[in-house]
Residue frames as qw, qx, qy, qz and C-alpha x, y, z in Angstrom:
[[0.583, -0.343, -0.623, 0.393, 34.25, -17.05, -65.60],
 [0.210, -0.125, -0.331, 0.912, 34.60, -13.44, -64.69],
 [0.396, -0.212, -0.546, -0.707, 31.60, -12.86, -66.15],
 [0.764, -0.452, -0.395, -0.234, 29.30, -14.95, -64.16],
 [0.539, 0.097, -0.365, 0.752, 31.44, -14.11, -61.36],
 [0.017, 0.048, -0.129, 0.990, 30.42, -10.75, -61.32],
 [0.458, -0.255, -0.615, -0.589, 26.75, -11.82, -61.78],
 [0.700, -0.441, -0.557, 0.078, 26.81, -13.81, -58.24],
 [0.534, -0.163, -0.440, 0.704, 29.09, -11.65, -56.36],
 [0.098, -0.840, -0.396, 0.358, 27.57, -8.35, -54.14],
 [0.585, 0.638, -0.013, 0.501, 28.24, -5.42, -55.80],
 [0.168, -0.882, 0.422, -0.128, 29.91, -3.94, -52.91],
 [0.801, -0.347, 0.379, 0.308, 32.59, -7.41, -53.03],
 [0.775, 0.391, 0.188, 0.459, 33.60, -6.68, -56.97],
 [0.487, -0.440, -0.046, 0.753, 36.33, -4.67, -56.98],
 [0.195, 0.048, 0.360, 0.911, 36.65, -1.35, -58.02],
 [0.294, -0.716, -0.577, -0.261, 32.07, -1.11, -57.40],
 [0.089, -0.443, 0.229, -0.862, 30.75, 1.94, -55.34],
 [0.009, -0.127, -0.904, 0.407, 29.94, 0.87, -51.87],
 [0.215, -0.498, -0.680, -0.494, 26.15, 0.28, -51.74],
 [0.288, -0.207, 0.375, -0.857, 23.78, 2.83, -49.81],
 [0.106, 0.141, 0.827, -0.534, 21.45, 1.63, -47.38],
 [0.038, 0.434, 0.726, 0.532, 17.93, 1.45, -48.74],
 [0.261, -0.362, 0.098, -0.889, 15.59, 4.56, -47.75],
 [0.757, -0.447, -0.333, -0.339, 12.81, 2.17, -45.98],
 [0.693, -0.335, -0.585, 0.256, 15.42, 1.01, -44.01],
 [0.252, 0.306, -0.190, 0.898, 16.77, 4.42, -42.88],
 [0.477, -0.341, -0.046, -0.808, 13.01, 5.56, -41.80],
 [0.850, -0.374, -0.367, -0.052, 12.18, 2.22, -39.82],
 [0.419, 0.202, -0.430, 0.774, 15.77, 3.07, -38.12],
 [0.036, 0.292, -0.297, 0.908, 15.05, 6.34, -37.20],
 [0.644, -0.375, -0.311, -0.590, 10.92, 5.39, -36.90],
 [0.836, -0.282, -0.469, -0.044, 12.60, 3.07, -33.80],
 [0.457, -0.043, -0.421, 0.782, 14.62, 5.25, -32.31],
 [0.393, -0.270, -0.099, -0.873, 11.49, 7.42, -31.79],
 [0.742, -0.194, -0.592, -0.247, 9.88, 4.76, -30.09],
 [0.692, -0.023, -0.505, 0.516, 12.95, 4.13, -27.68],
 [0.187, 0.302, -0.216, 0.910, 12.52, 7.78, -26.85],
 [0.553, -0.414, -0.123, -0.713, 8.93, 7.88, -26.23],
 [0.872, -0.160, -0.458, 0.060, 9.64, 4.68, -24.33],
 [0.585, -0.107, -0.389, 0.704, 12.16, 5.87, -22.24],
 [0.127, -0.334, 0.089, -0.930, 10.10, 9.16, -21.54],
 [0.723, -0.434, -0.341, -0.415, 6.54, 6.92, -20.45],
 [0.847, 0.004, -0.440, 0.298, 9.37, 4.83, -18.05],
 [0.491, 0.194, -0.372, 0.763, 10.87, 7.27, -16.76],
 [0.467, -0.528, -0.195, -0.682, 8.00, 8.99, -15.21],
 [0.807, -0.562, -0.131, -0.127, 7.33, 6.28, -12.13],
 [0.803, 0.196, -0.298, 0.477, 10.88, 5.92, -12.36],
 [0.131, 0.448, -0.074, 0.882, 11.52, 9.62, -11.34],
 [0.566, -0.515, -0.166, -0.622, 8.73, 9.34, -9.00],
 [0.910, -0.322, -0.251, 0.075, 9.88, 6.61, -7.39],
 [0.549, 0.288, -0.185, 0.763, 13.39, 8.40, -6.76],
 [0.001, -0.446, 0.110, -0.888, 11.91, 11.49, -5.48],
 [0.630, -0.293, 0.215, -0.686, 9.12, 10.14, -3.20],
 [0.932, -0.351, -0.027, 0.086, 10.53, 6.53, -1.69],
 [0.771, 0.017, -0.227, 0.595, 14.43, 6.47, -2.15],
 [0.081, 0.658, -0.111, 0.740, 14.84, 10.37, -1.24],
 [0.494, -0.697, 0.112, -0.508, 12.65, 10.61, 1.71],
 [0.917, -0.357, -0.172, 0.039, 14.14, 6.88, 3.02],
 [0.692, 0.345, -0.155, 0.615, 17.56, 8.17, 2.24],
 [0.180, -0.648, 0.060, -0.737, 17.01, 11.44, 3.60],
 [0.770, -0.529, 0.085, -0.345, 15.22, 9.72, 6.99],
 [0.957, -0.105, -0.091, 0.253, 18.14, 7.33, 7.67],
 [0.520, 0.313, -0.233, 0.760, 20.73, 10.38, 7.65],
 [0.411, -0.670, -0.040, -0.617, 18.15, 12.54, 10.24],
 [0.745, -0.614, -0.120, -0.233, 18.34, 9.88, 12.40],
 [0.802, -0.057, -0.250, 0.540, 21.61, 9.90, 13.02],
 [0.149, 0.530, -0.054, 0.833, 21.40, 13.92, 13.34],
 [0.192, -0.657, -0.557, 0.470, 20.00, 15.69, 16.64],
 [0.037, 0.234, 0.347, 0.908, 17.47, 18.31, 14.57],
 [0.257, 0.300, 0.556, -0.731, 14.68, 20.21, 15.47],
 [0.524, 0.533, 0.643, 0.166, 13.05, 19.89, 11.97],
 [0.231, 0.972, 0.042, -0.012, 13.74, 23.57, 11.09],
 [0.320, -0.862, 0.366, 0.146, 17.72, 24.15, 12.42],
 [0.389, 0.542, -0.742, -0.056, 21.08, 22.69, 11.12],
 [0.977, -0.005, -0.214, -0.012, 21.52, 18.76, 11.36],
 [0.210, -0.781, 0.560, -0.178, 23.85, 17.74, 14.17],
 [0.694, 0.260, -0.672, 0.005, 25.83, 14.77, 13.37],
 [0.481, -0.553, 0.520, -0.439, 25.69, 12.05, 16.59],
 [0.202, 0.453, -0.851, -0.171, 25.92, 9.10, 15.02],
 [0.487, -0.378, -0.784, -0.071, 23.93, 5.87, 16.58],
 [0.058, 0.157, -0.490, 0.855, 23.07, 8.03, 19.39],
 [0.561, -0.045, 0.215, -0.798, 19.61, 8.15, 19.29],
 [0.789, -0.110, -0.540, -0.271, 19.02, 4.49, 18.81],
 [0.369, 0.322, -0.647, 0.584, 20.93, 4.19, 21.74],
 [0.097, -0.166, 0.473, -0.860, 19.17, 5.90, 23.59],
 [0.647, -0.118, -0.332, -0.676, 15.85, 4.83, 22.34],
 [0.680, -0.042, -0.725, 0.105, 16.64, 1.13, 24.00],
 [0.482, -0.019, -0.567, 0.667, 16.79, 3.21, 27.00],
 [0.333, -0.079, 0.093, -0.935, 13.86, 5.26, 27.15],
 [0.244, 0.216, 0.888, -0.325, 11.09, 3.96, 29.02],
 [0.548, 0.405, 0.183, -0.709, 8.14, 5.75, 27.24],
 [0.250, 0.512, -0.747, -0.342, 9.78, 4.24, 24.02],
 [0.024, 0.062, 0.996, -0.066, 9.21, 0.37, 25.52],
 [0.335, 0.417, 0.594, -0.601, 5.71, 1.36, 27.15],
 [0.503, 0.523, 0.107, -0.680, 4.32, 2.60, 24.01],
 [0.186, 0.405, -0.845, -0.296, 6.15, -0.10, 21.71],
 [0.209, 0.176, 0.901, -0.336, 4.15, -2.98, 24.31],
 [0.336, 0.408, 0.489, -0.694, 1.10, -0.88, 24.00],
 [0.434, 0.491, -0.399, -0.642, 1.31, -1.27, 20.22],
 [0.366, 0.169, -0.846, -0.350, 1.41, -4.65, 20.29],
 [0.089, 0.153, 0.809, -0.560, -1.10, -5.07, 22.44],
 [0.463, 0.502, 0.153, -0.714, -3.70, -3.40, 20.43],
 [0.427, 0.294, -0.654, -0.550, -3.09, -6.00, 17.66],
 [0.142, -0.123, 0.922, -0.338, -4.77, -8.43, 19.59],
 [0.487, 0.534, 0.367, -0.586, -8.04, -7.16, 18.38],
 [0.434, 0.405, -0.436, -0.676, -7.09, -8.25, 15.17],
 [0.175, -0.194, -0.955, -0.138, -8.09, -12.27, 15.33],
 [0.150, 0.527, 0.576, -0.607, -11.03, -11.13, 17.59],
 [0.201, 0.523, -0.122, -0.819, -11.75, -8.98, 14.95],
 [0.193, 0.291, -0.837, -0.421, -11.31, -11.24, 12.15],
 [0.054, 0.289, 0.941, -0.165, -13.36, -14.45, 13.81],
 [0.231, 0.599, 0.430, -0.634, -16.56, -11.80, 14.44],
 [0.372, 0.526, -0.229, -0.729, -16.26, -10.83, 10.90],
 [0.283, 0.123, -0.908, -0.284, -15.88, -14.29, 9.31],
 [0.038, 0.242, 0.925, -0.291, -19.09, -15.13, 11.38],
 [0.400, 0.563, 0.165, -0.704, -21.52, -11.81, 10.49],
 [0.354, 0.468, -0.541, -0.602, -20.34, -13.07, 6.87],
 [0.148, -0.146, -0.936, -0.285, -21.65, -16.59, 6.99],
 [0.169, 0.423, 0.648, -0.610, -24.64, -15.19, 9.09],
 [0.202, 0.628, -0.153, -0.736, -25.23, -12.38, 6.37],
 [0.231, 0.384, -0.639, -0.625, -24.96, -14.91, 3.54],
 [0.169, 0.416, 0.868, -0.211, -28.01, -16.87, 4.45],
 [0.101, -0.412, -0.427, -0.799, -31.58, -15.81, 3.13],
 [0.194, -0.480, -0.678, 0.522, -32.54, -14.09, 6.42],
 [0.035, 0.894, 0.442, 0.067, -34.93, -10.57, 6.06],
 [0.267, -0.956, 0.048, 0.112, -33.25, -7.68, 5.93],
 [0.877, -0.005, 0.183, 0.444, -29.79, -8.84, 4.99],
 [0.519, 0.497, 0.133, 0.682, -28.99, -5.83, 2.80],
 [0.268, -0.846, 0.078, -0.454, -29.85, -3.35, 5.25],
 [0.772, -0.607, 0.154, 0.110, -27.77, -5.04, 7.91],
 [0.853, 0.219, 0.190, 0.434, -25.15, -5.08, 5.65],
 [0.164, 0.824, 0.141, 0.524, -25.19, -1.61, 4.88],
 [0.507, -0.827, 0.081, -0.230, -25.63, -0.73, 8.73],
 [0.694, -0.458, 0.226, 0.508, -22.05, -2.86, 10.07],
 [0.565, 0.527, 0.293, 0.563, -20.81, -1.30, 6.58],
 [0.062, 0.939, 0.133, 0.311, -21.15, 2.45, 7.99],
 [0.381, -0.897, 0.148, 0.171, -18.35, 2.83, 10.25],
 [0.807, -0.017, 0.311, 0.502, -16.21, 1.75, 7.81],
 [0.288, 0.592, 0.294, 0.693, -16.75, 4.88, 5.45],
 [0.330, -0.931, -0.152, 0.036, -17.41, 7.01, 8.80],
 [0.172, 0.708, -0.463, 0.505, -14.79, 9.94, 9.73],
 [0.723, -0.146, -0.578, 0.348, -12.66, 8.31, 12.44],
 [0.183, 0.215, -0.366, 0.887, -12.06, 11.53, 14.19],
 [0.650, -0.270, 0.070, -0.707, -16.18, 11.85, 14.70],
 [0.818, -0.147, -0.553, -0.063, -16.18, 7.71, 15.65],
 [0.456, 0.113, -0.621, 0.627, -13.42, 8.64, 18.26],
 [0.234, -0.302, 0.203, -0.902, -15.39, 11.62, 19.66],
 [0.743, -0.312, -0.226, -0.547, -18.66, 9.50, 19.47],
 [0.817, -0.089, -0.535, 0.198, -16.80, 6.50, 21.51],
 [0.389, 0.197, -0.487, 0.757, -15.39, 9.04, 24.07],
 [0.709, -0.317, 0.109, -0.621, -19.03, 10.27, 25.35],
 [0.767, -0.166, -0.528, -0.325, -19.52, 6.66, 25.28],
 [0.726, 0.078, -0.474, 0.492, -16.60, 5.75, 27.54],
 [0.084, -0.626, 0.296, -0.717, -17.55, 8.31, 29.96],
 [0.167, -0.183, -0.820, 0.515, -17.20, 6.92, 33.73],
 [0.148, 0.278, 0.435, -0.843, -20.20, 9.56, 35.04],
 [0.627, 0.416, 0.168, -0.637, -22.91, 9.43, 31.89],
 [0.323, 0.399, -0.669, -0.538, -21.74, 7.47, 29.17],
 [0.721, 0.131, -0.340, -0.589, -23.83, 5.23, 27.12],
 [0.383, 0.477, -0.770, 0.181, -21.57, 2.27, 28.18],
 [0.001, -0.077, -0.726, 0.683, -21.51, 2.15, 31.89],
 [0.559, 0.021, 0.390, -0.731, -25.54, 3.20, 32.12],
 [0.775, 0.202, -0.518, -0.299, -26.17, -0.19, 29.45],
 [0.525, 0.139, -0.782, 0.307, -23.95, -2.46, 32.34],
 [0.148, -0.033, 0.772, -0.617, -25.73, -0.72, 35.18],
 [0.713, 0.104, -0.170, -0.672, -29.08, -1.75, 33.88],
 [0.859, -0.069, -0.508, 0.013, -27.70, -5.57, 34.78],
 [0.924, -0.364, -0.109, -0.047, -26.20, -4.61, 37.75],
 [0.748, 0.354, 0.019, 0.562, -22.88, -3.62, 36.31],
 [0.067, -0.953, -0.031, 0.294, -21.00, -0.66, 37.99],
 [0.782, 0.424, 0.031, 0.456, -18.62, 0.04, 35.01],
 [0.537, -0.511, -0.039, 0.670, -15.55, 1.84, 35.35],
 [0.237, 0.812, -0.229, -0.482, -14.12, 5.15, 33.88],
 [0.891, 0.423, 0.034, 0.163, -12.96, 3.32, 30.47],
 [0.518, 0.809, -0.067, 0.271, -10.73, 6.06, 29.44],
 [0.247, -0.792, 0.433, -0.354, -9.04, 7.36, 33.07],
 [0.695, -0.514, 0.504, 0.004, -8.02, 3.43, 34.28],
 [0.357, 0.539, -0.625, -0.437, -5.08, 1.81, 32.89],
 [0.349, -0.041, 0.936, -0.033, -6.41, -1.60, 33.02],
 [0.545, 0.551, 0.630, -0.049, -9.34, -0.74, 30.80],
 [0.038, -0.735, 0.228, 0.637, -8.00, 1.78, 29.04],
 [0.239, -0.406, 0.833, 0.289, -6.44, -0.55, 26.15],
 [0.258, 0.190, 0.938, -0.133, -8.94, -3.02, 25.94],
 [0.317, 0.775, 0.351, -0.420, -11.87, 0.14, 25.36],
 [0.388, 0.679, -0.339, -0.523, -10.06, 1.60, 22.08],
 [0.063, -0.037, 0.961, 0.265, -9.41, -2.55, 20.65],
 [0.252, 0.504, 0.826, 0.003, -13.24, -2.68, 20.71],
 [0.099, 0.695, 0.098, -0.705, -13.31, 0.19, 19.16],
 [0.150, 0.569, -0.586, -0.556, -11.05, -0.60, 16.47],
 [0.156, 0.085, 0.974, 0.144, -12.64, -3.89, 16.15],
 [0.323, 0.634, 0.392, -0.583, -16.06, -1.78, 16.01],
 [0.204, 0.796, -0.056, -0.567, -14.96, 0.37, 13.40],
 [0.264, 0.430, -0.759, -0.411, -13.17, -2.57, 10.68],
 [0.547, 0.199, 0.793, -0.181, -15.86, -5.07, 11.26],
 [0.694, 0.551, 0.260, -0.382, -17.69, -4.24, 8.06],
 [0.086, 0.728, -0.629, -0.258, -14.52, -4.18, 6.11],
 [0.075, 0.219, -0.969, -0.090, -13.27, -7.47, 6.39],
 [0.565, 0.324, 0.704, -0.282, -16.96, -9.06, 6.60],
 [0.547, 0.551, 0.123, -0.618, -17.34, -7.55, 3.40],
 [0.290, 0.615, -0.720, -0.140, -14.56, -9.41, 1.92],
 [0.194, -0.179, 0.964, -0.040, -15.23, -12.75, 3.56],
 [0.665, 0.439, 0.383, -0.467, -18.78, -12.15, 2.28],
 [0.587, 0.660, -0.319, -0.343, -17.80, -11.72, -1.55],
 [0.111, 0.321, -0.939, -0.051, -14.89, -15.03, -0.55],
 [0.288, 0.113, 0.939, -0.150, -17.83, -17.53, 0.50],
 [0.598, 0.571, 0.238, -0.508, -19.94, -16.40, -2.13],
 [0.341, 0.613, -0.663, -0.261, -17.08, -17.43, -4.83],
 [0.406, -0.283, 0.869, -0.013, -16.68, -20.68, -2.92],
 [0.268, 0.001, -0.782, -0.563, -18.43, -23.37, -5.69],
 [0.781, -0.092, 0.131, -0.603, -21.82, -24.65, -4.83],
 [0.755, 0.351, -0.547, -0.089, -20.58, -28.08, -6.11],
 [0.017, 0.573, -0.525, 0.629, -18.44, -28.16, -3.14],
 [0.355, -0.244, 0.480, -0.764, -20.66, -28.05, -0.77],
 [0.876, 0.058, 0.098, -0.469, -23.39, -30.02, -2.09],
 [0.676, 0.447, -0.586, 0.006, -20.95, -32.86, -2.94],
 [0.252, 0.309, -0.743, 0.537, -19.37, -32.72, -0.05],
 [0.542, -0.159, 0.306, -0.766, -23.32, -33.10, 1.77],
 [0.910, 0.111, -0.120, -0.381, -24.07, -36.02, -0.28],
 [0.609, 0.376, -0.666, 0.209, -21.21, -37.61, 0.93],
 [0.687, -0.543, -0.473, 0.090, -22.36, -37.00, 5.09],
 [0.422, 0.171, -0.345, 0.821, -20.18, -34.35, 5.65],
 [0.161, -0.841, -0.516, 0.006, -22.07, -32.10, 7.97],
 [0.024, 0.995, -0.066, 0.075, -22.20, -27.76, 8.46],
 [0.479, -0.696, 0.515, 0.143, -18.61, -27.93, 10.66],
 [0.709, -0.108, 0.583, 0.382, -16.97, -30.56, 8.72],
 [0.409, 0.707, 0.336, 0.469, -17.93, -28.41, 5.08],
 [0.247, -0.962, -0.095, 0.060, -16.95, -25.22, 6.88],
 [0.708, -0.511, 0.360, 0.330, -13.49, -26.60, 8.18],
 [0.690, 0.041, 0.574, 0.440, -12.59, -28.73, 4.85],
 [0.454, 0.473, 0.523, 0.544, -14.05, -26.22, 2.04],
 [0.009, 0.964, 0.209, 0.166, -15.29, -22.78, 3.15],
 [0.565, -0.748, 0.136, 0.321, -12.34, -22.16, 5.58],
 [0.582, -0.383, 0.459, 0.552, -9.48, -22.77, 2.90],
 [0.366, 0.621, 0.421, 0.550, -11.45, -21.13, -0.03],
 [0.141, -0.980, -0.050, -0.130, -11.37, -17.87, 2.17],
 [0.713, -0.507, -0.021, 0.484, -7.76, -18.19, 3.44],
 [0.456, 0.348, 0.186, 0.798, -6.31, -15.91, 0.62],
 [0.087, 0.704, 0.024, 0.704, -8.32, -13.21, 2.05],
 [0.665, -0.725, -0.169, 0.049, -7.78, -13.81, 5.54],
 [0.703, -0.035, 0.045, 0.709, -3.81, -13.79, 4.81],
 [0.256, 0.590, 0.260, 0.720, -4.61, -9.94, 3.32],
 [0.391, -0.819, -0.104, -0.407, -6.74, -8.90, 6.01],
 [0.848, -0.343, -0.069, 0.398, -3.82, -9.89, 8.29],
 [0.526, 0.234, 0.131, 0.807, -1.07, -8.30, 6.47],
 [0.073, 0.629, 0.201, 0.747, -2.98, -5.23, 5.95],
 [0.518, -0.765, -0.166, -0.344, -4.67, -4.74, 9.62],
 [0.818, -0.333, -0.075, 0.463, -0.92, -5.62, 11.30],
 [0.314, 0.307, 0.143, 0.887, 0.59, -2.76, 8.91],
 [0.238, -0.746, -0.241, -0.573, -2.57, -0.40, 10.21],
 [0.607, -0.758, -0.237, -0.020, -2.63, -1.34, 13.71],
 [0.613, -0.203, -0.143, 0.750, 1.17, -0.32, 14.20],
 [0.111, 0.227, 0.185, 0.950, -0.11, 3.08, 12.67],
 [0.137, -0.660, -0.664, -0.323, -2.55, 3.90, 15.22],
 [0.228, 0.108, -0.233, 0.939, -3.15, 7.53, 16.33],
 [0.122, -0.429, -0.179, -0.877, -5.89, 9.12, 15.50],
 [0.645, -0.499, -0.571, -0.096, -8.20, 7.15, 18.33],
 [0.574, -0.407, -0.498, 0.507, -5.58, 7.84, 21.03],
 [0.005, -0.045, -0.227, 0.973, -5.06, 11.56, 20.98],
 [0.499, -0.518, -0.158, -0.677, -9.10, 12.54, 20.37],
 [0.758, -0.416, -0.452, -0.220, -9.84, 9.94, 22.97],
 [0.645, -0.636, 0.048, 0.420, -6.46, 10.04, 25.83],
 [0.499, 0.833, -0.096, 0.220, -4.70, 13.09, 24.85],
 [0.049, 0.849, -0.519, 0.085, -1.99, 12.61, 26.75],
 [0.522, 0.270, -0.809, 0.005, -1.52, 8.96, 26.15],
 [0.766, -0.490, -0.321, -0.264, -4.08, 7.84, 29.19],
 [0.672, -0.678, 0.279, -0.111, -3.30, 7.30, 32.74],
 [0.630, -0.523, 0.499, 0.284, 0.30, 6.41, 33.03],
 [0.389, 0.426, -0.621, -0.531, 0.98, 6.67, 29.09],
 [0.427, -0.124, 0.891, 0.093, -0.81, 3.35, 29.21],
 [0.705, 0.449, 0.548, 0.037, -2.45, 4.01, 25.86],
 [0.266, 0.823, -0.256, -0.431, -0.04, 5.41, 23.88],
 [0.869, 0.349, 0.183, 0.300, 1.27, 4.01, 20.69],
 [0.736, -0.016, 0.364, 0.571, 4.63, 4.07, 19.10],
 [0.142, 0.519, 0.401, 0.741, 3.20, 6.83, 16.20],
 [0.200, -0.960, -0.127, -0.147, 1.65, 8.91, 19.04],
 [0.639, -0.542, 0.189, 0.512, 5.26, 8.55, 21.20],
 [0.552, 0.226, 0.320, 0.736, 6.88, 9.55, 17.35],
 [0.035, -0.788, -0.456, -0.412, 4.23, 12.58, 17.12],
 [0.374, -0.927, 0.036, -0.008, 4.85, 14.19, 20.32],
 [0.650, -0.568, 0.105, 0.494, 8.68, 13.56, 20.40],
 [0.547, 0.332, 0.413, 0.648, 8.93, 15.01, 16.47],
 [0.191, 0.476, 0.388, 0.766, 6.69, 17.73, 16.61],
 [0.441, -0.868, -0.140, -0.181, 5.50, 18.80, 20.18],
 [0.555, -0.782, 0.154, 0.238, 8.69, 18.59, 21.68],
 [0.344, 0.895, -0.268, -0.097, 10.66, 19.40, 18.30],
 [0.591, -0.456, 0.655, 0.114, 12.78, 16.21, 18.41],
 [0.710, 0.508, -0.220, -0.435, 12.95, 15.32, 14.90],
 [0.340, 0.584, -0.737, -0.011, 15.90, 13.31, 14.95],
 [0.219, -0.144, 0.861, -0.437, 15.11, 11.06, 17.77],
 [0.671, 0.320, 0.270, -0.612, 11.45, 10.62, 15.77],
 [0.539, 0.553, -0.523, -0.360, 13.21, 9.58, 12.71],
 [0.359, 0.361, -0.858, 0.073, 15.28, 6.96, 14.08],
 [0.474, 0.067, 0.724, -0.496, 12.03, 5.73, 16.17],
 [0.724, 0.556, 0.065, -0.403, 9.95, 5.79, 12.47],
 [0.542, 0.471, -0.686, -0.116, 12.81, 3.84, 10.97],
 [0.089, 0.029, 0.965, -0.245, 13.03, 0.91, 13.88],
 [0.517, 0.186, 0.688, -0.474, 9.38, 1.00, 13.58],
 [0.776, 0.490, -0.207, -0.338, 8.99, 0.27, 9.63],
 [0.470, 0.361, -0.800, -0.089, 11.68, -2.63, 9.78],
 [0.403, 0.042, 0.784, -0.470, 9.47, -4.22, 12.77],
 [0.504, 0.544, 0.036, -0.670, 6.70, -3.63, 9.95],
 [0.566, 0.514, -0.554, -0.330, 8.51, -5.08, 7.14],
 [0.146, -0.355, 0.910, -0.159, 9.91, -8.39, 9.28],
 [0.420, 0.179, 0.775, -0.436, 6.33, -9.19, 10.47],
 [0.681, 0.462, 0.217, -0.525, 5.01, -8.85, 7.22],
 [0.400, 0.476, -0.766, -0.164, 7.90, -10.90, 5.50],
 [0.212, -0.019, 0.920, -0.329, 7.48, -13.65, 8.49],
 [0.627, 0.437, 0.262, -0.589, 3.52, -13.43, 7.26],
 [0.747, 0.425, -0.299, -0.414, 4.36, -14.48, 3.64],
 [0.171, 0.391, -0.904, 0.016, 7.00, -16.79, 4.26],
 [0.371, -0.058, 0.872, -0.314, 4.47, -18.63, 6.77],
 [0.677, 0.411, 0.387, -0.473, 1.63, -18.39, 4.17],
 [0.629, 0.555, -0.329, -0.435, 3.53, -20.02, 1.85],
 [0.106, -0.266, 0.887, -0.362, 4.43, -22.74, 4.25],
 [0.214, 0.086, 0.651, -0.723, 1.34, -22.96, 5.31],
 [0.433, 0.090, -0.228, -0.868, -1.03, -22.82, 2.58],
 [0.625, 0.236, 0.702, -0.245, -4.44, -24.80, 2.94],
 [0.248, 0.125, -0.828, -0.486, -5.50, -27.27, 0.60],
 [0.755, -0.237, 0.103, -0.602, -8.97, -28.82, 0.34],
 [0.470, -0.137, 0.855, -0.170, -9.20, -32.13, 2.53]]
């Protein structure tokens, strides 16, 4: 019995055996995997580190400014909510807030015109690619030379504008100098200048759309408007939902139009934005602190409206009829 005992039993259980060493393969797959873990935890740690140093720093950093009255160079004076305070209470503050959402109006306007050039464009008409190209150029153009080139236009005394309206009959006004047109003249601007953009995208969405579709849906009596509505419209909505999102996030960031075009935020600051009102109160008039805590209410406006956006497009989402 002890015999065959010892036969079945590990030799590290029989008594009085030297405990058994670990086999070399496994030792070298060990170590061969803790090398791995390392190189792993070195590739990881990269965006990781990045992400630390350039989003949670600077947000961390910007959320203790704005509680500071700083010039951007001097010591940080603690003041606590002061400068949101105050912000609720500063008229330029509202005026240019309004004026920001006002200029997103041009973005359906914008949007409709482009979702039309793109079913126009996606016909077999002459020329197509070259017309394509041509709404396509102010998209890659330098905005600062688009702004310049729109500000001749918008001149009250020669521009291109006003002598095109008086040719019907039209005395146009100074665009730039009244605030009732003021507004209105840099939205068709910006609607100028992101037309090819988003056409180019609803071009490449109703080209995806199935041919089946359509012709199915013909041999059944639907007609243009009723195939539009039921199949083209809700095979493009994914990139209408983008071109939303994305042109709501731009248009709160617009600048570069208003200073070339009304450097000092047009008759009665009525075209200044939010990001010009941050610009001049950070760095022309050396308010840093009071900028910060205007650039931090205006990214959680930012984030809301683009949470409210997904929440509705996943409510919301079309389905073909």
């Amino acid at each position: 019995m002890s015999q065959s005992a010892s036969l079945t039993t590990p030799p590290e259980t029989v008594p009085g055996a030297p405990p058994r060493k670990p086999a070399a393969r496994r030792r070298t797959g060990s170590r061969l995997h803790r090398v791995e873990q390392r190189w792993a935890l070195a590739f990881v740690a990269a965006p990781v580190i990045g992400f630390l140093v350039f989003t949670v720093y600077p947000i961390g950093f910007s959320v203790y400014a704005s509680l500071t009255s700083w010039n951007g160079l001097g010591p940080m004076t603690f003041i606590g909510l002061d400068n949101f305070v105050n912000m609720w209470g500063d008229e330029y503050f509202r005026t240019s807030l309004y004026n920001t959402f006002f200029y997103m109006i041009g973005i359906p306007i914008g949007l409709a015109l482009a979702l039309g050039l793109a079913l126009a464009l996606n016909r077999k008409i002459p020329g197509r690619t070259a017309l394509r190209t041509i709404y396509y150029i102010p998209v890659i153009s330098s905005l600062a030379a688009i702004a310049i080139l729109w500000q001749w236009a918008y001149n009250g005394d020669f521009g291109l504008v006003n002598q095109v309206l008086g040719m019907v009959g039209i005395d146009g006004p100074n665009w730039l100098m009244n605030t009732s047109t003021v507004k209105p003249a840099i939205i068709i601007l910006a609607i100028w200048k992101g037309l090819g953009y988003s056409m180019l995208l609803y071009l490449a969405a109703i080209q995806s759309v199935p041919a089946s579709l359509l012709e199915a849906a013909a041999l059944d009596g639907a007609n243009a408007w009723q195939r539009f509505r039921s199949i083209t419209l809700p095979m493009v909505a994914p990139v209408t939902f983008f071109l939303v999102v994305t042109n709501i996030i731009a248009g709160s960031q617009i600048f570069t139009e208003i200073n070339i075009m009304t450097p000092t935020g047009g008759p009665e600051y009525a075209s200044a934005s939010i990001v010009f009102y941050i610009w001049q109160k950070a760095f022309k008039y050396q308010q840093m602190g009071y900028g910060t805590a205007m650039a931090l209410v205006l990214g959680m406006l930012v984030f809301v409206i683009t949470l409210i956006q997904f929440r509705l497009n996943r409510r919301n989402s079309f389905s073909i009829d």
